[in-house]
C-alpha positions in Angstrom: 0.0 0.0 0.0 1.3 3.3 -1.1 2.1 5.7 1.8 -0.4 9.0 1.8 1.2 11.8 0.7 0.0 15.0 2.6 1.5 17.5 0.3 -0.5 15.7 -2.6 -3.6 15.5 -0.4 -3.2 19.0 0.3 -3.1 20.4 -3.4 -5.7 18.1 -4.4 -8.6 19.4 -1.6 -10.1 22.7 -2.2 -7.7 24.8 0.3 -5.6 28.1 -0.1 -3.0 26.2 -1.7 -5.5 25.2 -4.4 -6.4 28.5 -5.0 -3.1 29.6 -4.8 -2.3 27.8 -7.6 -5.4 28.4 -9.8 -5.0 32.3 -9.1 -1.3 32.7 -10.1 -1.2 30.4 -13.2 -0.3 32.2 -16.6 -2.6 30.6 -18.4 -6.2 31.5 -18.4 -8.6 29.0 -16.5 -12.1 28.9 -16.6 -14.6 26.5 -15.1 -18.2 25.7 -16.8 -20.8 24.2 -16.4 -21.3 21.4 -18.8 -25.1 21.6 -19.0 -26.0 24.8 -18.8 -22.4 26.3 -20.0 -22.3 28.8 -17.5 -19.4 29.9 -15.8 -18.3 29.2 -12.0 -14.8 30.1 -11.8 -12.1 32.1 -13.8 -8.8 33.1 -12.9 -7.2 37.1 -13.0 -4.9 35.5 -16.1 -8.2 35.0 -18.1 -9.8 38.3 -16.9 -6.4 40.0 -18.2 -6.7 38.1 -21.3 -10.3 39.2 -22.1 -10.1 41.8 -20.6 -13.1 41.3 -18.3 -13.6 41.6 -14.8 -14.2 38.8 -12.3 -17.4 39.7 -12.0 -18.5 40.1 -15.4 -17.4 36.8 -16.9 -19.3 34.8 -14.2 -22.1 36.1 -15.2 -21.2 35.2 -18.9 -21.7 31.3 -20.5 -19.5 29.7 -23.3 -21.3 30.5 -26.1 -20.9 34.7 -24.8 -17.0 34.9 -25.1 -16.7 33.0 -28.7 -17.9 34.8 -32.1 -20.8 33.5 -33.5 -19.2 31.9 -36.6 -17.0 30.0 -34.5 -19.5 29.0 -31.8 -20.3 25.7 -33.5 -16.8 24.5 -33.5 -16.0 25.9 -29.6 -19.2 23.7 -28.5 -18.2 20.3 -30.3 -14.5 21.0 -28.8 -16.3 21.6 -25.2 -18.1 18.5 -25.8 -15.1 16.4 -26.7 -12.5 18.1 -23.6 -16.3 17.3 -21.3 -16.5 13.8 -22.3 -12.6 12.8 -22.4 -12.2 12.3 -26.3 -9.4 15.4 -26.4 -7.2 16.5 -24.1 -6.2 19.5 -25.9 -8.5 21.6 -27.9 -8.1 22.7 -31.8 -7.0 26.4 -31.9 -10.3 28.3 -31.3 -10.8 32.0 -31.9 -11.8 34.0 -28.3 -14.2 36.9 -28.0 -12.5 40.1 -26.0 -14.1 42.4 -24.4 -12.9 45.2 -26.6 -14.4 43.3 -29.7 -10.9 42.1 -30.5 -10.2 38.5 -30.9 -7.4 36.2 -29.5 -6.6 32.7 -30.4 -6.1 30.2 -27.5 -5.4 26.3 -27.2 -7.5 24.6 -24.6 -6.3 21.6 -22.1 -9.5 20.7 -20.1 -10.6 18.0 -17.9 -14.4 17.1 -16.4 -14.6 17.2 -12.5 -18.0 17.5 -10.7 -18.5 20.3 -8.3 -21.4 20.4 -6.1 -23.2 17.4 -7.9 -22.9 18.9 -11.2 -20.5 17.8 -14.1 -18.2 20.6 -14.8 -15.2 21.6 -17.2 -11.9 22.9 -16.6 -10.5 24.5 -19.0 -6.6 26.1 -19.5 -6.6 28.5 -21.8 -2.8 29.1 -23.3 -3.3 32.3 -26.0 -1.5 31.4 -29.9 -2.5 34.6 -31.6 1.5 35.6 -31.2 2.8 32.3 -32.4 0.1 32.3 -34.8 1.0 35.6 -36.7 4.5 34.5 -36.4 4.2 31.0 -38.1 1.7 33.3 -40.8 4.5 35.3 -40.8 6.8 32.8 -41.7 4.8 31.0 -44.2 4.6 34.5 -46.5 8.8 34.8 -45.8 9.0 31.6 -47.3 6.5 31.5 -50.2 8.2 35.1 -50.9 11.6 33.7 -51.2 10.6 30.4 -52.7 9.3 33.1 -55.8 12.4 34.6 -55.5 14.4 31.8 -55.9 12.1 30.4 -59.1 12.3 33.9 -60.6 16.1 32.9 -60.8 18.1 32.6 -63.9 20.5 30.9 -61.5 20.1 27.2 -59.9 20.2 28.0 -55.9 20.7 25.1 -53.8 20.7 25.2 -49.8 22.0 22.4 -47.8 22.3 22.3 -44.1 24.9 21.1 -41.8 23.8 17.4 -41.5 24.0 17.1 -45.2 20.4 17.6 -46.0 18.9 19.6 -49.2 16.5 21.7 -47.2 15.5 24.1 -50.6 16.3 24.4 -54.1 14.9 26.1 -57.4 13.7 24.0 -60.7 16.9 26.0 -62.0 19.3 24.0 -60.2 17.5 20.2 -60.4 17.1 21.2 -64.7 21.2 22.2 -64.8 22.3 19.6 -63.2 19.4 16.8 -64.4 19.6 15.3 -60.9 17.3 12.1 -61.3 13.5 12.6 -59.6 14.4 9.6 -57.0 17.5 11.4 -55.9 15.6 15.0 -55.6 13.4 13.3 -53.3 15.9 11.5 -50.9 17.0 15.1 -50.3 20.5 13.6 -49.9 23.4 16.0 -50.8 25.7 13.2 -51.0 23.1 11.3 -53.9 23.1 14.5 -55.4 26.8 15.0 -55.7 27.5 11.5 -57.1 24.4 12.1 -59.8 26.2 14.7 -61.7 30.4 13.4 -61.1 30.2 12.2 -65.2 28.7 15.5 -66.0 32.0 16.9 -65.2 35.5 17.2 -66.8 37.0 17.1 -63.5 34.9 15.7 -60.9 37.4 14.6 -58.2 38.8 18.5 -58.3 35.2 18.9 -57.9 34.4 16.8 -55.2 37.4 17.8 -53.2 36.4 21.3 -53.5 33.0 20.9 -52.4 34.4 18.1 -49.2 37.0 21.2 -48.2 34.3 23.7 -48.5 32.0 21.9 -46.4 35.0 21.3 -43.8 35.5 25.0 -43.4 32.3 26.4 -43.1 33.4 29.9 -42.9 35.0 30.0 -46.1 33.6 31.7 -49.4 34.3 30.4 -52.9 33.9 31.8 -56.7 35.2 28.7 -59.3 34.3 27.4 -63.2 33.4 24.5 -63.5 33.7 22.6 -67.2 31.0 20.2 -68.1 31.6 17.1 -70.7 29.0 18.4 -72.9 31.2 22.1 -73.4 28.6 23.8 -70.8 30.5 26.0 -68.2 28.9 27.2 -64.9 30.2 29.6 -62.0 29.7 28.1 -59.0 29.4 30.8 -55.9 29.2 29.4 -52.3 29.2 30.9 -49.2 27.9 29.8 -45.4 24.0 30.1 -44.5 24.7 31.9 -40.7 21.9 32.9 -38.2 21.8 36.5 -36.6 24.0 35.6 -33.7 26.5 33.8 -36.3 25.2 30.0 -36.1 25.8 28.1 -38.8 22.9 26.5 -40.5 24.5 25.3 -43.5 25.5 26.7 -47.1 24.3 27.7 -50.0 25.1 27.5 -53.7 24.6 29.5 -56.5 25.2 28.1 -59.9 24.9 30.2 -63.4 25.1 28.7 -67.0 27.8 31.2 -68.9 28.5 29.0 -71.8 27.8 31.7 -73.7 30.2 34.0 -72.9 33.1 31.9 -73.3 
């Protein structure tokens, strides 16, 4: 038999350490009934959030903090967090008071208080990390145009030897075979286009030093079999504090001026 634990047995009674707890959390947490959806308990973290007072949102019920639109949605996810199927919510949209609207990830539990089934709910506010990773997605379409807009074949490859991005530009130069494009493999890659080249183990050792000296810039020709000549610029892929993610490579066709 397990020994009682009266640290446990205090945090789990309703007690000032309880509340403690429920009042200082940074998440929002609100408490509802599951019938009626009305409100018994919300912490200051969701008053500040809504931008509601204590008093105000106890009054309120589920379907009064939510926009309209969304309200079918919020009521299956209440229903699923009520009745155990979820654990943690979709990413719902939340009504402020100001008219302004947040969006927030729900953990919730059922307990019964006084009798009555009930739902806990935490609420942890995305709308930051959610205009971020917006953010992010229009950085990356942007320079995924740039980089097909290119008249030169761009390849990036990060430090583990990955091909994390490259243009149609650089797979048509170079005619690396589809099942090697989607290995992602920068090693596949290399060994696809060695009998393109007129000197391919200056090129491989090239490449192998660059990648040992990660710092390091380069500007070379390179002579194909087939009388095509590229420029082959490379340099290291470094984050704003100087980490280094990987490198990138820049290859242009000037045949044509030779």
């Amino acid at each position: 038999m397990s020994r009682p634990d009266p640290v446990l047995d205090q945090i789990l009674h309703p007690t000032e350490t309880l509340k403690a707890i429920l009042e200082n959390a940074l998440d929002g947490i609100l408490i509802a009934d599951s019938q009626t959806k009305a409100f018994y308990y919300c912490n200051p973290a969701i008053c500040r959030m809504l931008g509601y007072e204590r008093e105000e949102l106890l009054a309120m019920k589920v379907q009064d903090i939510h926009p309209a639109e969304e309200l079918s949605k919020v009521l299956e996810q209440f229903r699923k967090l009520a009745s155990k199927e979820l654990l943690l919510s979709e990413e719902i949209s939340v009504r402020k008071k100001d008219g302004g609207v947040l969006f927030a990830e729900v953990n919730g539990f059922p307990v019964e208080i006084n009798g009555k089934p009930c739902l806990v709910g935490f609420f942890r506010d995305t709308t930051e990390r959610r205009r971020m990773t917006r953010e992010m997605r229009l950085q990356n379409a942007l320079l995924k145009a740039e980089q097909e807009a290119s008249m030169d074949g761009i390849l990036v490859v990060d430090k583990s030897g990955r091909m994390v991005s490259f243009n149609h530009r650089f797979i048509d130069m170079w005619d690396i075979p589809p099942d090697v494009v989607a290995s992602r493999s920068d090693e596949l890659a290399l060994k696809s286009v060695m009998d393109k080249l007129q000197a391919p183990q200056e090129f491989m050792d090239r490449v192998q030093n660059l990648y040992a000296h990660p710092d390091d810039v380069s500007y070379e020709q390179i002579n194909l079999r087939d009388g095509r000549c590229f420029e082959r610029y490379s340099s290291p892929v470094l984050g704003p504090e100087g980490q280094y993610y990987g490198r990138v490579w820049y290859f242009r066709d000037i045949t044509r001026r030779k």
